[in-house]
PyMOL CGO cylinders between C-alpha atoms (Angstrom):
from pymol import cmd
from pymol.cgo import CYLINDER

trace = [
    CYLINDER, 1.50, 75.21, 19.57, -1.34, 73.67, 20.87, 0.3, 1, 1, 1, 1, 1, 1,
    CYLINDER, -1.34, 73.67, 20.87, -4.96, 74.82, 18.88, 0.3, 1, 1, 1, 1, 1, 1,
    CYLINDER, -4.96, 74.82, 18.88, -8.27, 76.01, 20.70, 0.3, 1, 1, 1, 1, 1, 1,
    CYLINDER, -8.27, 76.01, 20.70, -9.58, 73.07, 20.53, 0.3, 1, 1, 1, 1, 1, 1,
    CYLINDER, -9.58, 73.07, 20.53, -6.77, 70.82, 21.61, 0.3, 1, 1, 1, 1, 1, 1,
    CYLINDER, -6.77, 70.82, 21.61, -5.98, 73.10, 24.49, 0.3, 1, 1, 1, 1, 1, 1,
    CYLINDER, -5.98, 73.10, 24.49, -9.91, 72.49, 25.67, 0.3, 1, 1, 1, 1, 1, 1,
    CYLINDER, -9.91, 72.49, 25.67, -9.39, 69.06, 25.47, 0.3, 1, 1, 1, 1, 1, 1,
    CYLINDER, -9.39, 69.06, 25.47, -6.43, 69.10, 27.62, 0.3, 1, 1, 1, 1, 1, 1,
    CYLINDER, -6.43, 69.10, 27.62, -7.82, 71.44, 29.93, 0.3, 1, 1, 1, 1, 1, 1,
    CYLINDER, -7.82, 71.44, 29.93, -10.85, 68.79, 30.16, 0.3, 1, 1, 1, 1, 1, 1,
    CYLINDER, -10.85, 68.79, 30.16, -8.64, 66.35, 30.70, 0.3, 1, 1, 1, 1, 1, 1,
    CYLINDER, -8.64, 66.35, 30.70, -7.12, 68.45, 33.74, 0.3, 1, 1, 1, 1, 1, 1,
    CYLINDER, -7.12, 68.45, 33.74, -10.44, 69.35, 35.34, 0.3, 1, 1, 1, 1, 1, 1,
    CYLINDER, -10.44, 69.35, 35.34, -11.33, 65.46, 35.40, 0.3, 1, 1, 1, 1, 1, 1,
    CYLINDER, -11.33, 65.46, 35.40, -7.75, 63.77, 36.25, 0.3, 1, 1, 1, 1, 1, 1,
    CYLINDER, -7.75, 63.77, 36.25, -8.24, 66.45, 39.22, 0.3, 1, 1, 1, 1, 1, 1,
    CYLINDER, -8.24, 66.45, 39.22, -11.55, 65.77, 40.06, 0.3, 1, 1, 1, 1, 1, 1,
    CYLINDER, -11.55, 65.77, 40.06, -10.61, 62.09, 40.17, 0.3, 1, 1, 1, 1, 1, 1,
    CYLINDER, -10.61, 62.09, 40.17, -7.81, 62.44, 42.30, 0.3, 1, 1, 1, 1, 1, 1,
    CYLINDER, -7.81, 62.44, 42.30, -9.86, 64.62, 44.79, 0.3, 1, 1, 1, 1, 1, 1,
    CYLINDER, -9.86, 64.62, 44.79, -12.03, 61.43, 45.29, 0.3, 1, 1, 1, 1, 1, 1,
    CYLINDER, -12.03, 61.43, 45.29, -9.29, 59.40, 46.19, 0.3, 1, 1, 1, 1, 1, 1,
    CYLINDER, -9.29, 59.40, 46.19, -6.36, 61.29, 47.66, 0.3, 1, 1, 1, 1, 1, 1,
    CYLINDER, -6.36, 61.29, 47.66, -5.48, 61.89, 51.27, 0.3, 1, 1, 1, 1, 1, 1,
    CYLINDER, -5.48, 61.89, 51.27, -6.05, 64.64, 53.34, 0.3, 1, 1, 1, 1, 1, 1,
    CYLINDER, -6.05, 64.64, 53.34, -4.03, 67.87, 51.90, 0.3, 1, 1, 1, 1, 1, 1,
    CYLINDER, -4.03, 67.87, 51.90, -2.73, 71.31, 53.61, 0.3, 1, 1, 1, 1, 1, 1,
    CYLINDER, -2.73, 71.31, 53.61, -5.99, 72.96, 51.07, 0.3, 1, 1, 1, 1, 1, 1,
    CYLINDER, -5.99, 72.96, 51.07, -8.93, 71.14, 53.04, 0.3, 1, 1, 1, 1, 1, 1,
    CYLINDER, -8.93, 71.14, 53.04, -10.37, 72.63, 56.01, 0.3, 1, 1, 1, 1, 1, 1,
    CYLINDER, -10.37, 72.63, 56.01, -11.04, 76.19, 54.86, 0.3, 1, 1, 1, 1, 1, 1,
    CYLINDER, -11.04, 76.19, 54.86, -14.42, 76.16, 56.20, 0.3, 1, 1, 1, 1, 1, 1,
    CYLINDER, -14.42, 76.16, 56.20, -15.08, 78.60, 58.50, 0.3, 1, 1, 1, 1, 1, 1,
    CYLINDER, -15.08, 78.60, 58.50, -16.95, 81.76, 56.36, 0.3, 1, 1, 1, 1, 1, 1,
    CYLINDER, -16.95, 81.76, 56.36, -16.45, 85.04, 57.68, 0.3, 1, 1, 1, 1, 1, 1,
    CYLINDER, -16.45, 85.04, 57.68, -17.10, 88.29, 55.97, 0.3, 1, 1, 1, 1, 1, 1,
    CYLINDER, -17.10, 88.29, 55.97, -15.63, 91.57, 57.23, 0.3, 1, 1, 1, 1, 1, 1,
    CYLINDER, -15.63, 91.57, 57.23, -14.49, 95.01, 55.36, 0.3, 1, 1, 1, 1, 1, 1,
    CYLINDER, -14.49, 95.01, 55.36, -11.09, 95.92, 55.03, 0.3, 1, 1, 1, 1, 1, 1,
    CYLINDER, -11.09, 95.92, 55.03, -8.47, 98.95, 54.77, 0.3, 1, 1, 1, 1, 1, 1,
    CYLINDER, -8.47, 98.95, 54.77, -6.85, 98.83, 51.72, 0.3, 1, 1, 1, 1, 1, 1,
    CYLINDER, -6.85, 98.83, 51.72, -4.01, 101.80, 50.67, 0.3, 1, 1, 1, 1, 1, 1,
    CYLINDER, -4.01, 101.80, 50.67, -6.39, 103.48, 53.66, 0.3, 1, 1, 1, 1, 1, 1,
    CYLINDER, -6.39, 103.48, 53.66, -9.65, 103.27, 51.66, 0.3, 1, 1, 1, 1, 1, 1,
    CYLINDER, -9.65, 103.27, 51.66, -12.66, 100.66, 52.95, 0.3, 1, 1, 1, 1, 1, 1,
    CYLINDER, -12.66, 100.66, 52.95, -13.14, 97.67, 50.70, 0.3, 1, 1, 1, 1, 1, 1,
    CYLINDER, -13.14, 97.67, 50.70, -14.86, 94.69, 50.41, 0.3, 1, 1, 1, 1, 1, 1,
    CYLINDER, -14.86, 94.69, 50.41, -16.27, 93.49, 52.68, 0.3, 1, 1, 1, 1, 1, 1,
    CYLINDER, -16.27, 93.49, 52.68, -14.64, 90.14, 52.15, 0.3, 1, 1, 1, 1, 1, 1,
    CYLINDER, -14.64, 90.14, 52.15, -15.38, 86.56, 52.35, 0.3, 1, 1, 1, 1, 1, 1,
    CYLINDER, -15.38, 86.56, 52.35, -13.13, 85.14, 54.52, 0.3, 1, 1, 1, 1, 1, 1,
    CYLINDER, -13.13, 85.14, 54.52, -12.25, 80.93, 54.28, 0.3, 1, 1, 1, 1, 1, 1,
    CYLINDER, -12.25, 80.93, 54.28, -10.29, 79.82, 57.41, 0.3, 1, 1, 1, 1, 1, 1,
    CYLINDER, -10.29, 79.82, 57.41, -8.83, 77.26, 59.18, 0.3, 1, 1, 1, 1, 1, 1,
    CYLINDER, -8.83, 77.26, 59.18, -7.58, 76.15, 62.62, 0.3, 1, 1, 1, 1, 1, 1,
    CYLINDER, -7.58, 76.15, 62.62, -4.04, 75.16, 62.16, 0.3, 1, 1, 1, 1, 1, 1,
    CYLINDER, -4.04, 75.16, 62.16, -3.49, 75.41, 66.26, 0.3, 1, 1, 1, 1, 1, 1,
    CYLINDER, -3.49, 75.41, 66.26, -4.96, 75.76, 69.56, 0.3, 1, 1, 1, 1, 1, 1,
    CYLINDER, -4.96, 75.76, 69.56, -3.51, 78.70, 70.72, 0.3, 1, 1, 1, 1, 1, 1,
    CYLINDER, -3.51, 78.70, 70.72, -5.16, 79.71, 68.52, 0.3, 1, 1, 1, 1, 1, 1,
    CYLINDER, -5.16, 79.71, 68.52, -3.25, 79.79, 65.18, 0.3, 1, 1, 1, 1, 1, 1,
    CYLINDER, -3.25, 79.79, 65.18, -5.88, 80.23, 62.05, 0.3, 1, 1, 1, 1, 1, 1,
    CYLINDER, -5.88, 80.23, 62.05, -5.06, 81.16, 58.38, 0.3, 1, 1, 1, 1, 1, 1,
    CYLINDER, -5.06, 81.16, 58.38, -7.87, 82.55, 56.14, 0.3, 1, 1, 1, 1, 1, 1,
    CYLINDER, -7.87, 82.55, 56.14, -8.03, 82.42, 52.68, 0.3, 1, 1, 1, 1, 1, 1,
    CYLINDER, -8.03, 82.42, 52.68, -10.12, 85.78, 51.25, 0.3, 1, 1, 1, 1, 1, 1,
    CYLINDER, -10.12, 85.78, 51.25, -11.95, 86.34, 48.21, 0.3, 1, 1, 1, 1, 1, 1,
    CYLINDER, -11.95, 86.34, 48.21, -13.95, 89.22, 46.98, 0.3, 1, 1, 1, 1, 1, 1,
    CYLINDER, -13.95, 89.22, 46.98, -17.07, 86.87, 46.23, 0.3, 1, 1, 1, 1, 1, 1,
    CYLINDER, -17.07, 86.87, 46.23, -17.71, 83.51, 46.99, 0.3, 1, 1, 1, 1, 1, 1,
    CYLINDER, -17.71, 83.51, 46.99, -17.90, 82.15, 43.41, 0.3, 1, 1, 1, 1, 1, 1,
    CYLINDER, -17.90, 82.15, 43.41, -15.97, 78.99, 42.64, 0.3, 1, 1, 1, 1, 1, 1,
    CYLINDER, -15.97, 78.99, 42.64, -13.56, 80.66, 40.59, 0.3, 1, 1, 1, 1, 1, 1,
    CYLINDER, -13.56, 80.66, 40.59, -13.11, 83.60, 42.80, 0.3, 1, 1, 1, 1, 1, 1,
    CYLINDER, -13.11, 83.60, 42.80, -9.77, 85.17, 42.74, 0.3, 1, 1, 1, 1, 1, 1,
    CYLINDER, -9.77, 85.17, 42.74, -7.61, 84.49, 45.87, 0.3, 1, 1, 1, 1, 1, 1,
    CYLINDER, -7.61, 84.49, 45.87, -6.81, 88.43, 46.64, 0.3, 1, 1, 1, 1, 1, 1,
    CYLINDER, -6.81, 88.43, 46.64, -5.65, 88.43, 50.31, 0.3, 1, 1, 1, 1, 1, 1,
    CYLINDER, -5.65, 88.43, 50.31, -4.26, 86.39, 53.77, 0.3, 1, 1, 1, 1, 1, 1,
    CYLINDER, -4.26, 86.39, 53.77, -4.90, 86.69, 56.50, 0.3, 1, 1, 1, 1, 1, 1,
    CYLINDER, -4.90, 86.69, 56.50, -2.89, 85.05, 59.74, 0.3, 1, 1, 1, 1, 1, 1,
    CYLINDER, -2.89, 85.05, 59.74, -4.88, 84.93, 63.28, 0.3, 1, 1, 1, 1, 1, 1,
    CYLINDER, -4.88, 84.93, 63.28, -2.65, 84.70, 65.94, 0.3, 1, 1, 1, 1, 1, 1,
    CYLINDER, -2.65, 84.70, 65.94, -3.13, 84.40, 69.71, 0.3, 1, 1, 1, 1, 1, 1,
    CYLINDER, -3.13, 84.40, 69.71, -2.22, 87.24, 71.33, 0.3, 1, 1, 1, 1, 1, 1,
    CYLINDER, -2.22, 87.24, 71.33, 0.08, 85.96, 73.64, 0.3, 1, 1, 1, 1, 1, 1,
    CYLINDER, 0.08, 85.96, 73.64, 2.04, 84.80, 70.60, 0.3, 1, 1, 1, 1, 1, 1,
    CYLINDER, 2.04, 84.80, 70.60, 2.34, 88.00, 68.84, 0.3, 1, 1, 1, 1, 1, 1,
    CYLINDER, 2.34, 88.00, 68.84, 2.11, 90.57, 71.33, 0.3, 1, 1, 1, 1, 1, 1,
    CYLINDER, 2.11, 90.57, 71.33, 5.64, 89.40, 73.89, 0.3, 1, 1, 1, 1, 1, 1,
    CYLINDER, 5.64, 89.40, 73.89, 7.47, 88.68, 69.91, 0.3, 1, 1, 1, 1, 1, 1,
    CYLINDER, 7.47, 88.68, 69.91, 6.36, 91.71, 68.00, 0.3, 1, 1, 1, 1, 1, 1,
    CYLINDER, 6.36, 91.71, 68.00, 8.01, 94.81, 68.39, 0.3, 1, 1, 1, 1, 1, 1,
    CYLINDER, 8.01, 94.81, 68.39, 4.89, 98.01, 69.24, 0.3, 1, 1, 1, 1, 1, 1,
    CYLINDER, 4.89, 98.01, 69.24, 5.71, 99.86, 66.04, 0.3, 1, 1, 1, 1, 1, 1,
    CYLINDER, 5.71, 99.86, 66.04, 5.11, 96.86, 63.50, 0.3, 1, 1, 1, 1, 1, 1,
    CYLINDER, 5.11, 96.86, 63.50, 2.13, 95.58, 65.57, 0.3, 1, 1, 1, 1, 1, 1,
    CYLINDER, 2.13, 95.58, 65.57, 0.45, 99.53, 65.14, 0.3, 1, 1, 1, 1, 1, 1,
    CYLINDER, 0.45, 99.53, 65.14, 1.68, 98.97, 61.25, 0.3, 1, 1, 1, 1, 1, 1,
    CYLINDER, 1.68, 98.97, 61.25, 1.04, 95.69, 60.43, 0.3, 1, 1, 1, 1, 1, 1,
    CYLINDER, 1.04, 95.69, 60.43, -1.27, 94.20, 63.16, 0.3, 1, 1, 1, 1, 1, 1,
    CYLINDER, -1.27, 94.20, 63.16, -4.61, 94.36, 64.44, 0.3, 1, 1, 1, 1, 1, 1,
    CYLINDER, -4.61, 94.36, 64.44, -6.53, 93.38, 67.65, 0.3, 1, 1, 1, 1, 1, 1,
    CYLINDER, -6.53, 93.38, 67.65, -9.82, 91.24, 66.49, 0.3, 1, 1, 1, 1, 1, 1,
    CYLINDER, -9.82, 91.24, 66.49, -11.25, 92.18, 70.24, 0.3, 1, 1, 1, 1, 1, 1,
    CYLINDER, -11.25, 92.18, 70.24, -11.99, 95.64, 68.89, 0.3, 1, 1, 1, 1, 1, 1,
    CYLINDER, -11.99, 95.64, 68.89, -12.50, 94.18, 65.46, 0.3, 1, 1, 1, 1, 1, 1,
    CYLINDER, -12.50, 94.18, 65.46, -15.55, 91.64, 66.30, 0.3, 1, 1, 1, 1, 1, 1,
    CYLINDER, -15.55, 91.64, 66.30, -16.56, 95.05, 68.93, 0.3, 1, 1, 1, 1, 1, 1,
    CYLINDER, -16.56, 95.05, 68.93, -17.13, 96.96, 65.85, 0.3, 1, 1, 1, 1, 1, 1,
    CYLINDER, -17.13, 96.96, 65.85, -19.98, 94.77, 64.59, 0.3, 1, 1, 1, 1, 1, 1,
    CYLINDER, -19.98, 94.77, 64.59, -18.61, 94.69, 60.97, 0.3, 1, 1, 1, 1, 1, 1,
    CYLINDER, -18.61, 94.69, 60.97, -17.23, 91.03, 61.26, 0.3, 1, 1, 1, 1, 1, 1,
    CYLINDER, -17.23, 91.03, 61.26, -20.07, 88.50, 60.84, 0.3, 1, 1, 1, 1, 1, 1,
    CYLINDER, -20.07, 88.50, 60.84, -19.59, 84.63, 60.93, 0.3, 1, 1, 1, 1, 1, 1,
    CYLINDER, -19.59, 84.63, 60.93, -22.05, 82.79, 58.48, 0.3, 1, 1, 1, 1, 1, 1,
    CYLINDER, -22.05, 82.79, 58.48, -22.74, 79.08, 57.69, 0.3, 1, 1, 1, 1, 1, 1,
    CYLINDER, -22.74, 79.08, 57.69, -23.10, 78.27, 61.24, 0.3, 1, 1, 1, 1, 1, 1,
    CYLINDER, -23.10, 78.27, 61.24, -25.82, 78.53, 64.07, 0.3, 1, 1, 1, 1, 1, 1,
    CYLINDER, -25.82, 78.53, 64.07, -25.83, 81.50, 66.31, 0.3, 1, 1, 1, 1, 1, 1,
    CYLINDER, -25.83, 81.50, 66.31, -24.46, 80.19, 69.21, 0.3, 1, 1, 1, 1, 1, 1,
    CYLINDER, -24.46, 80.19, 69.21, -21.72, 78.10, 67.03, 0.3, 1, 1, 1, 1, 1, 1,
    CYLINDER, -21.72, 78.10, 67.03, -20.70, 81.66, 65.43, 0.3, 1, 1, 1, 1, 1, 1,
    CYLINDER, -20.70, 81.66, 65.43, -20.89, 83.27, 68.68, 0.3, 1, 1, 1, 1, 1, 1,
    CYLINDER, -20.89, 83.27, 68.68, -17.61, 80.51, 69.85, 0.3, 1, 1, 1, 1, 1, 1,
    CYLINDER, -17.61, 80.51, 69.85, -16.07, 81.59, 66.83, 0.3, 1, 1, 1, 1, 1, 1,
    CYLINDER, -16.07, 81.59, 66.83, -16.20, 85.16, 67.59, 0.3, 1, 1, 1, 1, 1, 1,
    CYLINDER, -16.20, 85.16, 67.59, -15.09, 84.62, 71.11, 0.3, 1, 1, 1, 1, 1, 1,
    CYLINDER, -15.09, 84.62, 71.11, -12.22, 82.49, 70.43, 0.3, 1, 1, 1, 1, 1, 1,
    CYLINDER, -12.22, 82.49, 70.43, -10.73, 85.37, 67.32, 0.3, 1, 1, 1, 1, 1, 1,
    CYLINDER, -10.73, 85.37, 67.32, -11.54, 88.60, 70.13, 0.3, 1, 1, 1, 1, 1, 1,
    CYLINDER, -11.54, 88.60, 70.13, -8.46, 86.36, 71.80, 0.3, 1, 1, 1, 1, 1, 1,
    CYLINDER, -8.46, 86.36, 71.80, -5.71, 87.19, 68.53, 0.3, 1, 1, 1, 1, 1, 1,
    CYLINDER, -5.71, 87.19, 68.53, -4.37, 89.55, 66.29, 0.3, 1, 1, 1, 1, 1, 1,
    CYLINDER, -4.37, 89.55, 66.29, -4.29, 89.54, 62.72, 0.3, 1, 1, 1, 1, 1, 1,
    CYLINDER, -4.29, 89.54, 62.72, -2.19, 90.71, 59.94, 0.3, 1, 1, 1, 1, 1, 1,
    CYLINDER, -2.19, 90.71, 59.94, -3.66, 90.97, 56.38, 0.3, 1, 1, 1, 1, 1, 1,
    CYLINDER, -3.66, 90.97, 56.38, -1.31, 90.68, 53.13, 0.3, 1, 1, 1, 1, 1, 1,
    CYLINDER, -1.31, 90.68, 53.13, -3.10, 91.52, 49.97, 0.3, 1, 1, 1, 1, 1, 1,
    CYLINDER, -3.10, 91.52, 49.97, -2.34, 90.90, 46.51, 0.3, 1, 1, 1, 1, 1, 1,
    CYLINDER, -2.34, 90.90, 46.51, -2.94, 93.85, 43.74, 0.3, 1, 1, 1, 1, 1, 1,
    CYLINDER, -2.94, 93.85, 43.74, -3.91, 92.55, 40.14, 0.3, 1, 1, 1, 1, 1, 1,
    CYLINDER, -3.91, 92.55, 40.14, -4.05, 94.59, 36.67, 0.3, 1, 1, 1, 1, 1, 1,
    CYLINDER, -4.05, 94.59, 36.67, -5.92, 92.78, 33.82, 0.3, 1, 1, 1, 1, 1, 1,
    CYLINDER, -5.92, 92.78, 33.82, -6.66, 90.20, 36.02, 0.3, 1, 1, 1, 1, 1, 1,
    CYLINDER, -6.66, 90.20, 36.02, -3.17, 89.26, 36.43, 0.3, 1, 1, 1, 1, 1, 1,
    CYLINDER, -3.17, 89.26, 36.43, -1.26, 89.28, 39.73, 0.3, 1, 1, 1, 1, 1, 1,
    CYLINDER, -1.26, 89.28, 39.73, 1.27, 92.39, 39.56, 0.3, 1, 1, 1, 1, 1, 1,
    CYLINDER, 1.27, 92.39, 39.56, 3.78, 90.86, 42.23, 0.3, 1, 1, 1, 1, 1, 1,
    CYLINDER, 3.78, 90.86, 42.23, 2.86, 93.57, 43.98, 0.3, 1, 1, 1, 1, 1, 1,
    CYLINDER, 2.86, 93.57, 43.98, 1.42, 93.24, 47.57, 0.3, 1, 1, 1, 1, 1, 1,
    CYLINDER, 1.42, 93.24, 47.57, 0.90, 95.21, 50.58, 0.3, 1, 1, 1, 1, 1, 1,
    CYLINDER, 0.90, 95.21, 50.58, -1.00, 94.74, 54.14, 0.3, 1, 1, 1, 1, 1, 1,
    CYLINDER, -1.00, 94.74, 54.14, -4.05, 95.58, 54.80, 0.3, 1, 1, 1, 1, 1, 1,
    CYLINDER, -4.05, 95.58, 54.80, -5.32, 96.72, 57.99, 0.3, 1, 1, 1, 1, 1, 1,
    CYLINDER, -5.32, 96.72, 57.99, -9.04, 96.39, 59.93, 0.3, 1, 1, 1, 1, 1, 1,
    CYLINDER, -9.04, 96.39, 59.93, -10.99, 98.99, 59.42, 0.3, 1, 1, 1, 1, 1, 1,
    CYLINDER, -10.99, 98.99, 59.42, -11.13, 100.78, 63.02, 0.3, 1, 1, 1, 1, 1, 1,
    CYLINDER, -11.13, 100.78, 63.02, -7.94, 99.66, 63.81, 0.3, 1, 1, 1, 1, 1, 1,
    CYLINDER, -7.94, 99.66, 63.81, -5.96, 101.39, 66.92, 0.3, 1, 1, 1, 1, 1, 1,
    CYLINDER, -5.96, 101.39, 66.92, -2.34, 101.79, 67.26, 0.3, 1, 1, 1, 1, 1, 1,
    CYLINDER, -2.34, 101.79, 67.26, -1.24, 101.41, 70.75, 0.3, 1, 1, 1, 1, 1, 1,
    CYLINDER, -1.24, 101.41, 70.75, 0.77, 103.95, 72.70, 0.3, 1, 1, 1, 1, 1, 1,
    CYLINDER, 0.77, 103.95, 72.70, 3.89, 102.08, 74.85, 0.3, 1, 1, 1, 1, 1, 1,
    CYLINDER, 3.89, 102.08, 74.85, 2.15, 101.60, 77.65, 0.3, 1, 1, 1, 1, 1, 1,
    CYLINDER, 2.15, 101.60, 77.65, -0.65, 100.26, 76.05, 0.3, 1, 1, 1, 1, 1, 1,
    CYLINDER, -0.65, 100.26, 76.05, 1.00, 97.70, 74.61, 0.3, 1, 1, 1, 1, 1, 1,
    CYLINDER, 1.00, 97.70, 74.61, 3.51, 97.21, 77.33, 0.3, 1, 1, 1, 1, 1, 1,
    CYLINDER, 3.51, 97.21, 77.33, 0.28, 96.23, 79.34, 0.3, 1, 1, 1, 1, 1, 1,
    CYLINDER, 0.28, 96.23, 79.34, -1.57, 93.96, 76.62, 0.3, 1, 1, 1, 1, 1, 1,
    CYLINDER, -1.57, 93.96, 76.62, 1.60, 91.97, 76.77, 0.3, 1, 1, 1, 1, 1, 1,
    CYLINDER, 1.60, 91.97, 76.77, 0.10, 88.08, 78.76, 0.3, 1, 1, 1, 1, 1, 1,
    CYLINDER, 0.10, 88.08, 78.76, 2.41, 87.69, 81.61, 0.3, 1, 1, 1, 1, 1, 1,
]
cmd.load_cgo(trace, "trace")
């Protein structure tokens, strides 16, 4: 068993072989979470948040992970994901009922005026708004007790979110 202060020591020693590694090793999947975005959420059908939002362009299409927090302190707790996908990936390969379920159209997201993008200039946030009204997005969040992760998670949904009738959807489908 390892004592208080021994297990300090090592965790020192973590922090710093870490921080010295960060200085010198390539590029990993982690970097590039950049672009700050803070929007509400539904959560078991009750507004939260809002959250900060870290994402990052994986594709053109446009593809885009985010990583969200409920603050943005260093040691915030990673509670939910969020994928961005183009629309005309998700909406010809996802089925109407689990888009209404799962899914949600950032056009009538960013329309709302509850997303904002910070850290950038006006007109820089503006392309960043304009490029997400073009995908959907699907939320998974993580529940915690005692500050542990559960293993429990669920998705989350935007708050003003729409389900599509059939021919709705039939007709958002690109051709």
């Amino acid at each position: 068993m390892i004592s208080g202060r021994a297990s300090c020591a090592v965790l020192a020693l973590m922090v710093a072989a870490s921080t010295a590694a960060s200085q010198t090793a390539p590029a990993s999947p982690a970097e590039g979470y950049n672009v700050h975005v803070l929007a509400p959420h539904l959560v078991d059908g009750k507004t939260m948040g809002p959250y900060h939002h870290y994402c990052k362009v994986l594709a053109n299409d446009p593809q885009i992970v985010c990583l969200i927090y409920t603050s943005t302190q260093p040691n915030a707790m990673l509670e939910q994901v969020e994928f961005i996908m183009a629309k005309k990936l998700t909406r010809p390969n996802v089925s109407r009922e689990s888009w209404n379920k799962n899914w949600h159209d950032h056009t009538v997201e960013i329309a709302s005026g509850r997303v904002q993008v910070l850290d950038l200039p006006p007109d820089k946030a503006k392309e960043v708004a304009d490029l997400v009204s073009t995908t959907d997005g699907l939320i998974y969040h993580f529940y915690f007790k005692n500050g542990l992760p559960t293993g429990r998670s669920s998705v989350a949904q935007a708050v003003g979110h729409k389900p599509m009738g059939p021919a709705a959807y039939k007709a958002s489908v690109p051709k």
